[in-house]
N, C-alpha and C positions, 0 to 999 in steps of 0.2 A: 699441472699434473702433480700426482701425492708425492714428491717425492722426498723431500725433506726427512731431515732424522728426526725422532722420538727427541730429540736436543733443541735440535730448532723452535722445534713444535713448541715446546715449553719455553723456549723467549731468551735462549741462553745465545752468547755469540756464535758464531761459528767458526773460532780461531779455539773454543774447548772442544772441539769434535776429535781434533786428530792433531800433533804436532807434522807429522809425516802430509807432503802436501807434491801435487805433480803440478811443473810449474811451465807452463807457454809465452812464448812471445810470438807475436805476429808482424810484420812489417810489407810495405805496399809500393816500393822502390818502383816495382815494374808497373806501375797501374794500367800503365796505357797499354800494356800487352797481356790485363787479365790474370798477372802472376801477383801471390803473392810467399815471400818468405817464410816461414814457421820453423821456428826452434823449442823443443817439448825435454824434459828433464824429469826424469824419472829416479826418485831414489830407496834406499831400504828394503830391493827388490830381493822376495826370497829365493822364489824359483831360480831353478838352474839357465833354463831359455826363455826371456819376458815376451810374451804374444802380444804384438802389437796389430791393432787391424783399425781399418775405416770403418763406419757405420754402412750397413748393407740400408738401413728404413730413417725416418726421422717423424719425432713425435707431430701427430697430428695427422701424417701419412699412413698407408696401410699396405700399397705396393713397395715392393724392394727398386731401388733406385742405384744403388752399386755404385756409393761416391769414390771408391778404390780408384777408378779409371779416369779422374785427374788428375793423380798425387803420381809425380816423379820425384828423380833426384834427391833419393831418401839413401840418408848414411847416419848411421849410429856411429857413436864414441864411448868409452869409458869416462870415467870420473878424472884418469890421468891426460885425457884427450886422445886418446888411442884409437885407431879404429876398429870397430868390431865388426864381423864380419855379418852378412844379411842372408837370408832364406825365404822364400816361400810355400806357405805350407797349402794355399788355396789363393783364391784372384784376390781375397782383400785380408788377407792376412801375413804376415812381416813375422818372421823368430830372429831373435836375435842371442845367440851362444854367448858364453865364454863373456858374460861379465863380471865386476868386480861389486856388484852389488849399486850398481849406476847407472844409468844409460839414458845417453845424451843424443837424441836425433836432430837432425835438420829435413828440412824437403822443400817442393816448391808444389804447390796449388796452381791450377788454373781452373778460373772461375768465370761464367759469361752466363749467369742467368738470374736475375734477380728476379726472385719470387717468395712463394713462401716455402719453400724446401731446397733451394740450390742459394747458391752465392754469386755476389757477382763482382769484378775487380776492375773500375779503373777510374778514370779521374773525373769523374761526377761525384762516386762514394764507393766505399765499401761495403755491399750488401752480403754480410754474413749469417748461414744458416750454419747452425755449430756443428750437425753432422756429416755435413758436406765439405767442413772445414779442419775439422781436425781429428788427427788420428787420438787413438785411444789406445790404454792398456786393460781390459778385460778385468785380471786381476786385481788391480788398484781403483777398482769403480768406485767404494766405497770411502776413499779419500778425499780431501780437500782440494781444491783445485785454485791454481791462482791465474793470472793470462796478463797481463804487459800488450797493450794495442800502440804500436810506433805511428802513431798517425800523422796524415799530410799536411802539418802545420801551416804549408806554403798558399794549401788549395780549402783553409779556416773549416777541417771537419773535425767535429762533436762524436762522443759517444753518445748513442741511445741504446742501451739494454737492461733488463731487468736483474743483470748480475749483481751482487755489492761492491758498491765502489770502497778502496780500499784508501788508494789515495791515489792522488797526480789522476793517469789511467792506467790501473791497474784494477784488477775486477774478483773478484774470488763468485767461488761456487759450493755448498759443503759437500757434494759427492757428482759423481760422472751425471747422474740421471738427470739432475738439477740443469749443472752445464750443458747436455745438451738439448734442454729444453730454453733455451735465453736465444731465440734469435738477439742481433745486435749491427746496427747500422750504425759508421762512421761517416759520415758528410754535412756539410755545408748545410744543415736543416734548420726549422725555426721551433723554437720552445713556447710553449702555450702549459698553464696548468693551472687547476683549482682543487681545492682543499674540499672535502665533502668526509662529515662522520669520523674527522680525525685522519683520513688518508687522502694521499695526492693523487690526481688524475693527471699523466702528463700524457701531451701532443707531442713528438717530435715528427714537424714535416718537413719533409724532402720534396719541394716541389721549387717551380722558379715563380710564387706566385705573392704578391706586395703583402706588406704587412698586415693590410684592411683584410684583405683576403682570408687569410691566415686566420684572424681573429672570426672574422664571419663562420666559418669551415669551424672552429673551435666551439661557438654557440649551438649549431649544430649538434656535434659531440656531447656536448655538456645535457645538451635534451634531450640525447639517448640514454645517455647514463643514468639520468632521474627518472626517464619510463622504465628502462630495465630495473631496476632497483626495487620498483612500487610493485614487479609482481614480485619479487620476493622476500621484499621486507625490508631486507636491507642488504648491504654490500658484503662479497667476502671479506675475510679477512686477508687482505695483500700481506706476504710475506716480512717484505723489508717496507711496509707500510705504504705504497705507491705502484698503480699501475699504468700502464706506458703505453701509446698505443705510438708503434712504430710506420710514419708513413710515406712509400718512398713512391712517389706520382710523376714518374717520369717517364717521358720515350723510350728509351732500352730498360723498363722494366715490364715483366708478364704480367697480366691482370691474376693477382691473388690476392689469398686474406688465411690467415693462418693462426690458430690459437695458443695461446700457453700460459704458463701460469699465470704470471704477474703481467703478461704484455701480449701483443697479438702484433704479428708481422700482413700488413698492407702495401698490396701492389698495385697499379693501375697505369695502363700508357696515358691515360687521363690523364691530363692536368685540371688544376681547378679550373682555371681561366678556360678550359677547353671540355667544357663538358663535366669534369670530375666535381662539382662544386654541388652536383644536385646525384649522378649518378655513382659516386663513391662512396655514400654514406650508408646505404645499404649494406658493403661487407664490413663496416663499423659496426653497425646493429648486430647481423651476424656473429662477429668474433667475439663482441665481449660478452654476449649473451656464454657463450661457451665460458666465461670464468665462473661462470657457475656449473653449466649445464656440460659437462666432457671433462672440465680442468676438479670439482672436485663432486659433481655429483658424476662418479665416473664410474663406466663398468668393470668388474672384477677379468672380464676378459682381458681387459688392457692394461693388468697390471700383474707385475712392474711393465712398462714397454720394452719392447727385444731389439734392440739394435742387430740382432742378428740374423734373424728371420720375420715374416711376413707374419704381421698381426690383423688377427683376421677376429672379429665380434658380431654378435646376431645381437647386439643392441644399438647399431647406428640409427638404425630406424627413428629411433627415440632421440638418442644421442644428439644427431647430425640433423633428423628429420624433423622432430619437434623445435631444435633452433631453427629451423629455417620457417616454422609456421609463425614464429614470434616476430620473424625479421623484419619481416613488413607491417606486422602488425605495430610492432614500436616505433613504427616510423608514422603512422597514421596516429596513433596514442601523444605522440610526439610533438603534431602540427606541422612534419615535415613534407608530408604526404597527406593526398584529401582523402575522406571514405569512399569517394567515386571512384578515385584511382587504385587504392588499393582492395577496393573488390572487384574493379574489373580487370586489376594484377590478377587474381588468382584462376583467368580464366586460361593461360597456358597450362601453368603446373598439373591443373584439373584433369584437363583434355589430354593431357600427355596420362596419366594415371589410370584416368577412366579409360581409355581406348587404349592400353596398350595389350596385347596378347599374352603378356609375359607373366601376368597372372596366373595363368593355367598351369605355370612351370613350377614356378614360385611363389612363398609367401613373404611379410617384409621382414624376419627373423634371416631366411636362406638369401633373401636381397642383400640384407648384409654383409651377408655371409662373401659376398661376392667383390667385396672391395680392392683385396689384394688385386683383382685382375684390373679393375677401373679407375684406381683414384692414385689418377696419374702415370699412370704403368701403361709402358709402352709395349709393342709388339708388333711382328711384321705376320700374322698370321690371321688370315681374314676371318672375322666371329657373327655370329647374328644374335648382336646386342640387341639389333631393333624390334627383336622378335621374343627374345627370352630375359632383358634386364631395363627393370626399373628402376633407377635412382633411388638410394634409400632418402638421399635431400627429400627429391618430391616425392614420395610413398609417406616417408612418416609426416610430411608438411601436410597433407590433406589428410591423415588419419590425426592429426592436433588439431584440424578445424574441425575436422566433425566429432570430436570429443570433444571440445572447449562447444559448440553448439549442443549437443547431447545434454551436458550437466546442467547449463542453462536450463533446458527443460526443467529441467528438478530440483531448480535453484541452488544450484552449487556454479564452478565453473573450474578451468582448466587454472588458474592463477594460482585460486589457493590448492589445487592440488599441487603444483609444481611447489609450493610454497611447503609442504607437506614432504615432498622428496627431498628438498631444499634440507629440512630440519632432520629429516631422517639418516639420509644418508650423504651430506653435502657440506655441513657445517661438521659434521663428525667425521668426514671422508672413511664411511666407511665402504668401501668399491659393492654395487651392486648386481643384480643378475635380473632377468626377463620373470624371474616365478617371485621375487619381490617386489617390481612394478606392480606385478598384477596383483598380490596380496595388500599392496599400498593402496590402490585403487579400490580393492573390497572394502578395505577399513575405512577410507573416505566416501567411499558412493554407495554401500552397501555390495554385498557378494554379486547378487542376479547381474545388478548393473556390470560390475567389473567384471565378472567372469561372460558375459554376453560378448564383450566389446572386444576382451584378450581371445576368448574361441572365435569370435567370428571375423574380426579383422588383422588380428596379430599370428595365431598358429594357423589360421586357415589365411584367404587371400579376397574373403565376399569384399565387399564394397555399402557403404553404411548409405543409406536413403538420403543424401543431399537437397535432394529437391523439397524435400519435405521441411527438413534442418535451415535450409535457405530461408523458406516461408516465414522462418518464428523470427527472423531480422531483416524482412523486408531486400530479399533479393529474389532476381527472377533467376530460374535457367530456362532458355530456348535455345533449338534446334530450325533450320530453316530448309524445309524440308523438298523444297524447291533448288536445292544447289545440289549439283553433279559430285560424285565423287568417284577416284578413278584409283587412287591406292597406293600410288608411287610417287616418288618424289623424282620429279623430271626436267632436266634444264632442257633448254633448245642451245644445239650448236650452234657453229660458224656456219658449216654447211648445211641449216638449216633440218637436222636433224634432232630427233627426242631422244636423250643417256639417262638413264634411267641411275641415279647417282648413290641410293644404296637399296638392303637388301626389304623387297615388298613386306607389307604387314600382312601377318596371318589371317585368312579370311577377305582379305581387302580385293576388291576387283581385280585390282590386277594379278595379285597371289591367286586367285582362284583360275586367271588365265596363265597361269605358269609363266608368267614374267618374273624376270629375277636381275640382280643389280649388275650394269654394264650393260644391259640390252641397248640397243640403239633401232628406236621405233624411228622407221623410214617415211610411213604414210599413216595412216586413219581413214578407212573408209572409203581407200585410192587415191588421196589425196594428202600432198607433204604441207608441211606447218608456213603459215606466212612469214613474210620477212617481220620480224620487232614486235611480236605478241612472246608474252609466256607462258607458259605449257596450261598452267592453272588458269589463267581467262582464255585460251583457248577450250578448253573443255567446259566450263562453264558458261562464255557464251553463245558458246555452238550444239550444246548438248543438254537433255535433263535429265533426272534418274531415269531409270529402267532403258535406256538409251542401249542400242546394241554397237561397239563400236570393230570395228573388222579391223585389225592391226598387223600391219608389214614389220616387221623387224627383225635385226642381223644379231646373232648371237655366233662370238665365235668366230666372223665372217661370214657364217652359212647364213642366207636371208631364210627367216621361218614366218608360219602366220599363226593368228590365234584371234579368241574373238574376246572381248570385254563388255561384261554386264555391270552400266553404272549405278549406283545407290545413291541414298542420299547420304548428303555431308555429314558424318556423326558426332562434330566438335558441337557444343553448347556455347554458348555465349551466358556472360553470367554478370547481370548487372544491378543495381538498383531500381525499385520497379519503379523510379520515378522517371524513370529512364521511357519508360512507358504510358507516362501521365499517370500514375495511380498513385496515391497516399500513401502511406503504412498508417495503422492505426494506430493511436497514441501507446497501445499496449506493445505492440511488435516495433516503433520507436523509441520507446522506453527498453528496450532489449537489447538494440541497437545500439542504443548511445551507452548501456552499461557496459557491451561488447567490447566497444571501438574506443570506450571515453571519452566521446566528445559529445557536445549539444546541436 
């Protein structure tokens, strides 16, 4: 993220920013019970009462997450060690009166979640996200910050973060913004790293997986780094000259992947040995794609980020959605992944896009718009996502395939545009907006093209001609127009009944029969479900479209009936046509391989 001073920027230490410096220690005594100690030193404090508060958001995220409701056992001191007395003034904020121009806290964290936006504490490692970890003072954002990490010497754990190391483990930051964009893991990990254009690439993995391993898992790495690079030229420029890719693949960690400046925070219950050797390299692709594409080609909506409220931008789309069109592609670019598999990857995200209703509501600007409530935010109040919200991920991933196939037509392509934003506004970090994209894209493709592509897919919610964009690289889409389709997503109980498990899709058979999520279909046509089929080859091999099906089911308790008109299946399958016996002609091969990069 931009957050660095006008000092940094220009190459000067960051011990000339500020002599005044707010100083932490952390220590991990209780591990096994998830606690960890933190004592924070505050000085030169003007104000009368210093506002101490936790981070309500953390960078990367966009829903409020309210890390307040870990942190106990908080007592301020004076400079003479005195006690000051504590206030609140709201759930995650702390006043503290009546100092002498000092003030000294302590507290205790409990932490149980290892991902990319929680922390988590006990004797595997310390998995720290910084604003889930440590309080803060408002006022002194703009200072130096130093941190002292007491680590479990006994249990051989390492720092990994992208803060400066100072000495010993002590870590400096030049201002709050910085700090709490450094996730930072302390454990038992392994070190991997190569030198590339002058800057280090480091590995630190946290897995329980042999050396060979490790290094194989690094080769990997190293051949995302070089695809990602080739679309745009070249590498940022890493701050403290090194970027780190933090990764902790263990059982009690969430499956995440999290971006930031210098480093990106990776979770996975994967192990390598278990799967994670070929399925965790994807949110590698993903994350460090964002050290360009979020960390500095980044939107003006997100800046500065608010630790205090919910950051909400109508450029994920682009942001979030076009890394994710690249993700896989660099994995095929790569050699990690075949052409086969990564075009018949792209037939979920598709299907989910193309069929989803929630078009009609929205377009992928108000998709955006919509993250504070989705991305990771939780809620006890029942919503109909499945009817009104598309992932900006998949909305802007298929709106970057069919622009990157679009330009091809006219012998341009998505690379060197991105290459083009890169320079514009990404090497210069100057934070951008939605009516610059689309100005960027006139000056690169011409006005008609750009402005077609932003009216019709970006402010509006059409849908760009795939089947046709398919053709010019040799892929098919089909429909099989012989499979049943019924609407809902339905498990078969114990009691050998259909729960209809959420809420139906707009238009869908069973939406159109007034079925709604929680239903429990009894019977079909007078007859209940056999013992060990599932709902979906049950209707499929007993049924075909235009099918009329007569359905018992208990809403509520009350048994109701209604009837279901089935259709055909409207997912596409999306393959290579040789998939089909047919060639590509040298010309639509030759497109292909310039596409995909390979031969």
């Amino acid at each position: 993220m931009r957050y660095l001073t006008l000092l940094l920027f220009l190459g000067l230490h960051i011990s000339s920013i500020t002599a005044q410096s707010s100083t932490y220690v952390i220590s991990f005594d209780n591990a096994v019970h998830h606690e960890a100690h933190i004592s924070a030193t505050f000085n030169e404090i003007v104000e009368d009462t210093l506002s101490l508060r936790m981070s309500r958001t953390s960078p990367g995220r966009y829903a409020l997450h309210e890390f307040a409701k870990n942190v106990y056992n908080l007592k301020a001191f004076d400079s003479k060690g005195d006690a000051l007395p504590i206030s609140k003034n709201n759930p995650y904020e702390w006043l503290v009166p009546k100092h002498d121009g000092t003030v000294k806290i302590t507290y205790t964290l409990y932490a149980n979640r290892a991902d990319g936006t929680y922390s988590q504490i006990d004797e595997t490692h310390a998995h720290l996200n910084i604003p889930a970890t440590f309080m803060y003072a408002p006022s002194l954002s703009t200072r130096k910050i130093t941190i002292d990490f007491k680590t479990r010497d006994d249990l051989n754990w390492k720092i990994a973060t992208q803060l400066l190391l100072i000495k010993n483990n002590t870590y400096s930051a030049p201002n709050l913004q910085y700090f709490m964009d450094s996730p930072t893991e302390l454990s038992n990990h392994k070190l991997r790293e190569f030198n590339i254009d002058g800057q280090t690439i480091k590995l630190a993995l946290h897995d329980p997986c042999t050396e060979e391993e490790a290094s194989t898992y690094f080769e990997k790495v190293k051949k995302v780094v070089l695809a990602e690079k080739e679309v745009f030229g070249e590498l940022p420029t890493f701050d403290y000259g090194s970027y780190t890719f933090i990764a902790c693949y263990v059982p009690n960690a969430s499956g995440d992947g999290m971006e930031h400046r210098n480093s990106t925070i990776l979770t996975s219950t994967r192990t390598l040995s278990n799967g994670g050797m070929d399925r965790n390299i994807g949110t590698v692709s993903h994350e460090f794609f964002h050290s360009w594409n979020v960390e500095r080609i980044r939107p003006k909506s997100l800046e500065p980020f608010n630790f205090e409220e919910a950051n909400m931008s109508g450029e994920l789309w682009f942001a979030e959605g076009f890394t994710s069109y690249y993700t896989n592609l660099i994995l095929c670019r790569a050699g990690l992944i075949t052409p086969k598999k990564y075009v018949e990857g792209l037939t979920g995200t598709f299907n989910y896009v193309w069929n989803s209703p929630a078009r009609q509501f929205y377009n992928p600007i108000e998709m955006s718009y919509q993250a504070p409530f989705v991305d990771a935010a939780t809620s006890v109040d029942p919503v109909n996502r499945e009817n009104t919200f598309i992932s900006y991920y998949s909305y802007g991933s298929v709106l970057g395939l069919a622009l990157d196939l679009q330009l091809r037509n006219e012998g341009l392509n998505l690379d060197d545009f991105m290459k083009l934003v890169w320079s514009t506004y990404g090497k210069t970090e100057k934070p951008y907006t939605i009516e610059n994209l689309n100005e960027l894209l006139n000056t690169y493709a011409g006005k008609t093209f750009g402005n077609n592509f932003f009216n019709s897919f970006v402010y509006k919610s059409e849908m760009p001609q795939y089947n046709e964009l398919f053709k010019t690289v040799g892929i098919s889409m089909s429909q099989n127009a012989e499979i049943a389709y019924f609407g809902a997503a339905v498990s078969i109980t114990d009691d050998l009944n259909g729960k209809i498990g959420s809420n139906t899709k707009i238009g869908s058979p069973a939406y159109l029969a007034g079925l709604d999520k929680d239903d429990i279909i009894t019977s079909i046509n007078g007859k209940s479900f056999p013992n060990g089929i599932q709902f979906n080859t049950f209707i499929n091999e007993g049924f075909k479209p235009e099918d009329t099906l007569s359905i018992t089911f208990l809403r509520d308790g009350m048994e109701r009936k209604t009837e279901v008109i089935l259709t055909s299946e409207p997912n596409y399958a999306i393959n290579l046509v040789e998939k089909n016996d047919k060639a590509p002609s040298k010309k639509v091969l030759k497109a292909r391989q310039a596409w995909l990069k390979v031969e």
